[in-house]
N, C-alpha and C positions, 0 to 999 in steps of 0.2 A: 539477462534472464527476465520473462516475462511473470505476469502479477497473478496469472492465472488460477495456480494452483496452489491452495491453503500448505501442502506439503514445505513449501520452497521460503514461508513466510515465520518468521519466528520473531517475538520481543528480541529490540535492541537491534534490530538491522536497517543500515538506511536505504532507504527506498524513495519512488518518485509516485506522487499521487497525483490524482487529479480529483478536486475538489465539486461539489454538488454543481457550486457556480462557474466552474469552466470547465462543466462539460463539452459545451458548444466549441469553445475557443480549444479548447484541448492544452490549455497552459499547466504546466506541471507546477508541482511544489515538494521540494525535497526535506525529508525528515526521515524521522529515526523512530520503527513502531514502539509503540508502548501495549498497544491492546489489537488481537484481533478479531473482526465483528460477525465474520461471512463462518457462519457453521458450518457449508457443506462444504467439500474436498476441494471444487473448483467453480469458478463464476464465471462467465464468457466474458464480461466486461473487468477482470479483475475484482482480488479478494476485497474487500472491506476494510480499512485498519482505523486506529484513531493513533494521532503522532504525539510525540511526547509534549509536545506544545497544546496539546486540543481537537487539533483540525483534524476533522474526517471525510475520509474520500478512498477510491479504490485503487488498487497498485496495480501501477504500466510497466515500472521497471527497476529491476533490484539492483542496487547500485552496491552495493557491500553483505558479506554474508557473513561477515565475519562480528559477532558481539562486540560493541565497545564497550 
């Protein structure tokens, strides 16, 4: 499932982001949201989050929907 739309994004699911700094390279990094940043419904380049670790960056791909 894609990162697109705020609906599909809730605390506590892991997901795959891509960080400010690889954008370019397009290298993912997976984690688990903690907060989400993007207000409106949907972003063309994916939502916003920040991971329970710190690191923010926008969601490519939702890998678990289910709350741990």
């Amino acid at each position: 499932m894609n990162g697109q739309n705020r609906t599909n994004i809730k605390p506590g699911i892991e997901v795959d982001i891509v960080l400010k700094q690889n954008q370019r390279t397009g290298k993912l990094t997976r984690g688990t949201v903690k907060d989400i940043l993007t207000k409106s419904s949907s972003h063309p380049h994916g939502i916003k989050v920040r991971l329970q670790d710190g690191q923010v960056g926008r969601v490519k791909e939702i890998i678990n929907t289910e709350e741990s």
